[in-house]
C-alpha positions as CSV (number, residue, x, y, z in Angstrom):
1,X,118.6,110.9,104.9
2,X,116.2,112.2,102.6
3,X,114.3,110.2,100.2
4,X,113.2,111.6,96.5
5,X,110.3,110.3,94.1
6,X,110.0,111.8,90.6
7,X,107.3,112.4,88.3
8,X,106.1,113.5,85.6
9,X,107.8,112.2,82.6
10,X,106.2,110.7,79.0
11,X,106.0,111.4,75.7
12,X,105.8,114.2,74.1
13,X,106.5,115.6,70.2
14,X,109.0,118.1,69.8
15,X,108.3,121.6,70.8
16,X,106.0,119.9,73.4
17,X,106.3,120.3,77.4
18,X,106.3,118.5,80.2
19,X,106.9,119.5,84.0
20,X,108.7,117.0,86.3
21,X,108.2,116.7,90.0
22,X,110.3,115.3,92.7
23,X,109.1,114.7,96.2
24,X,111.5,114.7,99.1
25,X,110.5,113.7,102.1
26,X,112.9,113.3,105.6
27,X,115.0,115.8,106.8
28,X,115.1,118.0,103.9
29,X,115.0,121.8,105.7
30,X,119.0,121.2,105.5
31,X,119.0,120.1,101.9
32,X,120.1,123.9,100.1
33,X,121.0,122.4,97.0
34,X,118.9,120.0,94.5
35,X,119.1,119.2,91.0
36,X,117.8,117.4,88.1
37,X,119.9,115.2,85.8
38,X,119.6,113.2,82.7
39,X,121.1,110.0,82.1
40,X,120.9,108.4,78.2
41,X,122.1,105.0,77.5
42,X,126.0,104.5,77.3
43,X,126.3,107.9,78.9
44,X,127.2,109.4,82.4
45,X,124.5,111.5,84.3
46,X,125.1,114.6,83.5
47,X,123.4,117.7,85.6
48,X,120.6,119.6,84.2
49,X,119.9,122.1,86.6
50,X,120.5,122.7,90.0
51,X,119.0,125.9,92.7
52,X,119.6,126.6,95.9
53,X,118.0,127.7,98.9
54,X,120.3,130.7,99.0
55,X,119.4,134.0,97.9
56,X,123.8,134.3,96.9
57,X,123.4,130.7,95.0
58,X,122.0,131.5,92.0
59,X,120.5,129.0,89.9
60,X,122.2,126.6,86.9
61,X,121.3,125.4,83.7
62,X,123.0,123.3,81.2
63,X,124.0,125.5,78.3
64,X,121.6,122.5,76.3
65,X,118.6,123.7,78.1
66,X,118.8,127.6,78.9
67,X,115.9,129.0,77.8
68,X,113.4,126.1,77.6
69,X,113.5,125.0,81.4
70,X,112.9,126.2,84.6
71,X,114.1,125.0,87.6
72,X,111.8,125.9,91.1
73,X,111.5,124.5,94.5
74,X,108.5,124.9,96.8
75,X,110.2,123.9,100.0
76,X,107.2,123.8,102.0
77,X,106.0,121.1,99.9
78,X,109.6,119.6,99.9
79,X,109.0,119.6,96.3
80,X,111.5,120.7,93.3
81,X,110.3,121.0,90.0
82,X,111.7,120.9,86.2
83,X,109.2,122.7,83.8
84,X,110.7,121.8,80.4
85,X,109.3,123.8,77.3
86,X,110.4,123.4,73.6
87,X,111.8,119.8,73.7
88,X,114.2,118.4,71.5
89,X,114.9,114.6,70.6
90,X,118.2,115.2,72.3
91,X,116.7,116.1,75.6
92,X,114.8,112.3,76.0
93,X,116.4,110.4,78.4
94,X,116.0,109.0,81.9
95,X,115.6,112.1,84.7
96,X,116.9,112.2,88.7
97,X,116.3,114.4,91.0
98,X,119.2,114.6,93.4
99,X,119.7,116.1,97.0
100,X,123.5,117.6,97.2
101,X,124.8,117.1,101.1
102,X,123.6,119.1,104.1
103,X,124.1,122.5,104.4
104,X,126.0,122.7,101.2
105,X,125.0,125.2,98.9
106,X,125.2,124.6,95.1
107,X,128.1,126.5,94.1
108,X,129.7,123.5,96.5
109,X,128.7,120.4,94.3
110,X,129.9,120.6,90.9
111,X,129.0,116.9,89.9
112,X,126.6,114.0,90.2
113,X,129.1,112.1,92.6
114,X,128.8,115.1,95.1
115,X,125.1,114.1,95.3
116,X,124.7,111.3,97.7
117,X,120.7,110.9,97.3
118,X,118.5,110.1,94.5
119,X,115.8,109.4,93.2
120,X,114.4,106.5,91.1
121,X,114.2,108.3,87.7
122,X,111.6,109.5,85.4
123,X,111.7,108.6,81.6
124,X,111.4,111.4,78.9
125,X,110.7,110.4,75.2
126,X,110.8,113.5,72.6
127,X,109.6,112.5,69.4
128,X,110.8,114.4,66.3
């Protein structure tokens, strides 16, 4: 099992940035896939953007974010990060970081349920 702690979230203006970080720690060299969602009130968790381990894998975005955020892992620091540029109101909301199953690469998990871990969320406020 591996366990994930996020960071990194506030307040920000629009057009602002912030970077999110999520810790794994455990057994995470099998972990190929992780990705960051965002959860708002009265809504399902919906991904973000996932990246993979795999050179083949390449990475996702939401259609939403393209061009604003960056998804990047540094897996020697078991870390994975979300550097979001350019905010808009509609990108507030509460932020996981989720670990897909071992040894499965991303092109494998398609939705939050195929992500069995998670983390405790980090809140993101965009002010317009």
């Amino acid at each position: 099992q591996v366990q994930l702690v996020e960071s990194g979230g506030g307040s920000v203006q629009a057009g602002g940035s912030l970077r999110l970080s999520c810790a794994a720690s455990g057994y995470t060299a099998n972990r190929r896939c992780m990705g960051w969602f965002r959860q708002t009130p009265g809504n399902e968790r919906e991904v973000v953007a996932r990246i993979s381990t795999l050179d083949d894998d390449p990475i996702y975005y939401a259609d939403s974010v393209k061009g604003r955020f960056i998804i990047s892992r540094d897996n020697a620091e078991g870390t994975v990060y979300l550097q979001m540029n350019n905010l808009k109101p509609e990108d507030g909301g509460m932020y996981y970081c989720a670990a897909a199953p071992p040894w499965h690469a991303c092109h494998f998990v398609s939705s939050p349920a195929d992500f069995p871990d998670w983390g405790q969320g980090t809140q993101v406020t965009v002010s317009s």
